[in-house]
MARDO-342252 format. One record per atom (N, C-alpha, C, O): x, y, z. Coordinates in steps of 0.05 Angstrom, whole numbers, plus 32768, in hexadecimal, padded with zeros to 4 digits. Each point is the difference from the previous one (the first is absolute). Example, Ala and Ser with C-alpha at 12.3 -4.5 7.8 and 13.67 -1.06 7.14 Angstrom:
2
81087F8E809C7FEE8018800080128018800080158000800D7FE480157FE58010801880017FF18016800E800A80168004
! end
This chain:
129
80117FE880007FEF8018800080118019800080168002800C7FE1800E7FE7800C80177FFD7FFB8020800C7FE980087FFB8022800680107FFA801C800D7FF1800E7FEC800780037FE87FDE800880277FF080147FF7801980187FF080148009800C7FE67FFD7FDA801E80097FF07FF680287FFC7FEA80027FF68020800F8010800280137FF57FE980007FDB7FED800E7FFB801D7FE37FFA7FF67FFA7FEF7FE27FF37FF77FF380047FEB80067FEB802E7FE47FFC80097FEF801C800D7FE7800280038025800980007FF3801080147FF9801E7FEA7FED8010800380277FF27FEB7FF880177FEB7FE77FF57FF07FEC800E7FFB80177FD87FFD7FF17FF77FF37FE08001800A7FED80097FF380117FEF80227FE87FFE80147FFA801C7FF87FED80057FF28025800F80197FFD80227FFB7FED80057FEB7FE88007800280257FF57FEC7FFD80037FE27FE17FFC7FF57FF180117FF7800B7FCB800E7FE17FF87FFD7FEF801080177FEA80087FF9801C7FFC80157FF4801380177FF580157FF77FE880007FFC8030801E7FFE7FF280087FF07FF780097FE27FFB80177FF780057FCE7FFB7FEE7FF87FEF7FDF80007FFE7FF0800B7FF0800D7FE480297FE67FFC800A7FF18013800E7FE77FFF8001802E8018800E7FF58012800A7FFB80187FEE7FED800F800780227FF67FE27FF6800F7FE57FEA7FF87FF47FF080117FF7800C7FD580067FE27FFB7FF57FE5800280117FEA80097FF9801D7FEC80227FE4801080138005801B80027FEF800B800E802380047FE87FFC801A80057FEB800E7FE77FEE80108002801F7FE17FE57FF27FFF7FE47FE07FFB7FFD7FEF800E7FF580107FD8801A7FE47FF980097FEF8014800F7FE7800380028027800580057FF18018801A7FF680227FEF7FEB800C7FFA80317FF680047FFE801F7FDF7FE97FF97FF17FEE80117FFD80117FD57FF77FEC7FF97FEE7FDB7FFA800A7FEB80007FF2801A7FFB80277FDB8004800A7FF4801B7FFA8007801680077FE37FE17FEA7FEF80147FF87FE8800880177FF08012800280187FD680107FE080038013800A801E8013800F80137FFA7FE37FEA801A7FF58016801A80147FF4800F800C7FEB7FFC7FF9802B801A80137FFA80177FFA7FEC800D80127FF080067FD18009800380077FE8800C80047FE67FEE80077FEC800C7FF480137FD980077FE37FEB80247FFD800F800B7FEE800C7FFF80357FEB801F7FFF7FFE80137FF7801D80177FF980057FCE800D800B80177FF680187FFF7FE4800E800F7FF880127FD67FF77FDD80017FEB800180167FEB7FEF800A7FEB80077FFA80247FE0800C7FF77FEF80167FFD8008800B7FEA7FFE8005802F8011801C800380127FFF7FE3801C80127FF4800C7FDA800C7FF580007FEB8018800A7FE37FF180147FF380087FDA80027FDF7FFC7FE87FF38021800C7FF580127FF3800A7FF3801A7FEB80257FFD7FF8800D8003801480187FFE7FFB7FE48006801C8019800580147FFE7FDC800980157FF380047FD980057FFC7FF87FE1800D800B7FF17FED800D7FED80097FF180167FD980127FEE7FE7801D80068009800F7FEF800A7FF580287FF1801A80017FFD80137FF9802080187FFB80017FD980078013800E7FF4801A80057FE07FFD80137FF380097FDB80057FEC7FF87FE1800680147FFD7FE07FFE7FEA7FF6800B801F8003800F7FEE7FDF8021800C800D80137FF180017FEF802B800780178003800E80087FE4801880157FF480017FD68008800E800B7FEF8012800D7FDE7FF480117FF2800C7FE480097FE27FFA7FEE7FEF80207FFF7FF5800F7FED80017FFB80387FED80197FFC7FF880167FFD801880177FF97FF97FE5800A801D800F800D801580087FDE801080157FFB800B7FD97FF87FF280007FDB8007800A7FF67FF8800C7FED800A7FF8801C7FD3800D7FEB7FEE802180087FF9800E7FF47FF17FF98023801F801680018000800F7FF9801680147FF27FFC7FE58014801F80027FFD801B80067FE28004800D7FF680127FE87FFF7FDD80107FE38011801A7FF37FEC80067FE87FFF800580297FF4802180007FFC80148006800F801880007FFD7FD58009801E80118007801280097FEE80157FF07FF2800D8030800E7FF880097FED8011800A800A8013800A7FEF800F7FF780317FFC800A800E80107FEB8005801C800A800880147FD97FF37FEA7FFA8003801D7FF5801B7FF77FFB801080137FFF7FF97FD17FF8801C80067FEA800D7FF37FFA80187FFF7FFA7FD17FF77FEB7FF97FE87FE7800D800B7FF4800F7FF180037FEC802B7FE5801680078004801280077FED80108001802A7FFA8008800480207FFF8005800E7FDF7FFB80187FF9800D7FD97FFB8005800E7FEA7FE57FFB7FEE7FFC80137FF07FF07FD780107FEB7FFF7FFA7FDF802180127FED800D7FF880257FEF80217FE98015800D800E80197FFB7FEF80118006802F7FFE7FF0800080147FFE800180097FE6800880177FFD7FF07FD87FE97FF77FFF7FE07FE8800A7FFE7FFA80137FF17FEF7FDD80227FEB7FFD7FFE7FF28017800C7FE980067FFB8025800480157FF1801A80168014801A7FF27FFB8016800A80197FEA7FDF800880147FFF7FE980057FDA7FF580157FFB80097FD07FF27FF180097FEB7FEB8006800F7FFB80177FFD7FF17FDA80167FE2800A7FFB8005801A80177FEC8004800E802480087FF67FFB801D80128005801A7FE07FFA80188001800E7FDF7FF0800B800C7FEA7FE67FFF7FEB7FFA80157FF47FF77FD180067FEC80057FF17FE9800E80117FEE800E7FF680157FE9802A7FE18014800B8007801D7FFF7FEF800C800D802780077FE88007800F80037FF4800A7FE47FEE8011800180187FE87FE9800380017FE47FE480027FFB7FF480107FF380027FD6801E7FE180007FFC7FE7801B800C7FE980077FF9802A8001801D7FEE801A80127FFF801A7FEB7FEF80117FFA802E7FEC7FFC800580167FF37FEA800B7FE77FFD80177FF77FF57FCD80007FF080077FEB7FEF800080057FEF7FF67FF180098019802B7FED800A800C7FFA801E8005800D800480147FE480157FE580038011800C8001800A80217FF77FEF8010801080247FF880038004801D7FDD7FFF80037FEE80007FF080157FFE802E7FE8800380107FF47FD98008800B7FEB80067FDB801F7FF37FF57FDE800A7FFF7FF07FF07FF67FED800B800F800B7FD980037FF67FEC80227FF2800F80017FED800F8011801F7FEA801A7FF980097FFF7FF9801B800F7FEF800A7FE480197FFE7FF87FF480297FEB7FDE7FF8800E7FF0800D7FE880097FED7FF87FEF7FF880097FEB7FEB7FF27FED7FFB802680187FF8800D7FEE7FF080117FF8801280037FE88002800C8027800C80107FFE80137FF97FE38017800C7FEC80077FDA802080007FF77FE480107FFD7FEA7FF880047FEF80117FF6800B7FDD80007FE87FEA80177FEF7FFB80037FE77FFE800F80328000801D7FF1800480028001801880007FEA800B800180298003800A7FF280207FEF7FE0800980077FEE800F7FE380127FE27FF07FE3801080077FE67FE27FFA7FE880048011801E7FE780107FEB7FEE80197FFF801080037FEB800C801180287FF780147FFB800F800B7FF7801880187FFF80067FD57FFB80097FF67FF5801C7FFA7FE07FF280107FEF80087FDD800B7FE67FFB7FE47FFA80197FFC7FF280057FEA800A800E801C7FE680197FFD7FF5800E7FF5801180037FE880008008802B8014800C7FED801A7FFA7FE7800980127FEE80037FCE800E80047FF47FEA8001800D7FEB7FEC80077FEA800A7FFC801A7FE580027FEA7FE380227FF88006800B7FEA80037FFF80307FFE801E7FFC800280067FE78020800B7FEA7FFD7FEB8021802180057FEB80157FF27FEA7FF8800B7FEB80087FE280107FED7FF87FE17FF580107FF27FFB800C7FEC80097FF580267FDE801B7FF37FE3801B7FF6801180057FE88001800C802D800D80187FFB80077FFA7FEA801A80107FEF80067FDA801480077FF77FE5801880047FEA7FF4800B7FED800B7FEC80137FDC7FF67FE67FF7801C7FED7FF280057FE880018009802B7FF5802080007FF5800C7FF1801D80177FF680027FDC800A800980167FF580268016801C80088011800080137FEC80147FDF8010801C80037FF8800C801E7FE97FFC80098028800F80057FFD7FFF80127FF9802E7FF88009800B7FEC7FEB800180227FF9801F7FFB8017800F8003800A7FF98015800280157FE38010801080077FF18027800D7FEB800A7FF980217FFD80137FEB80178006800C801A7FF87FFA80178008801D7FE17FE68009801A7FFC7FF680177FE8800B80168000
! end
């Protein structure tokens, strides 16, 4: 087995944000009302957490160093803090943006969820850093 590589980790980057340009695309492109759009931000923040975690698994266990769920939990909590950011932004100020906001704060709360499953279930022990 081989160390999580510099090279894995741009790559991960990379498709990252890939996927986070196209839910942003997806989002520019709703024609509906504020609330279609901030549902829509919810249903892509929930794809794209759950396919990130997905890429973030299948690299992580090349790792032989002991460092695979920290480096799995600080991938995973640094893209989706970056797309709920990207995603607020295509919000105007006020309650529109106060309300997309929460959507992600309560996908990003179940994200976590998905992530201590995932790495429980791996026999990974949490790291808390």
């Amino acid at each position: 087995m081989a160390l999580i590589t510099e090279a894995d980790s741009q790559r991960m980057r990379e498709r990252a944000a890939e996927a986070r340009d196209a839910a942003i695309g997806q989002l520019s492109g709703c024609a509906g009302g504020l609330a279609e759009r901030e549902a829509l931000a919810g249903l892509l923040f929930r794809k794209y957490s759950c396919e990130l975690l997905e890429d973030l698994l299948r690299v992580a266990p090349t790792d032989d160093n002991g460092d695979g769920s920290s480096w799995v939990r600080r991938r995973h909590d640094e893209e989706l803090l970056e797309l709920g950011r990207q995603l607020r932004d295509q919000f105007p100020e006020g309650e529109a943006r106060h309300a997309v906001a929460q959507v992600i704060q309560r996908e990003l709360l179940e994200a976590e969820r998905r992530l201590k499953c995932a790495l429980n279930s791996s026999g990974d022990e949490l790291d808390d850093d």
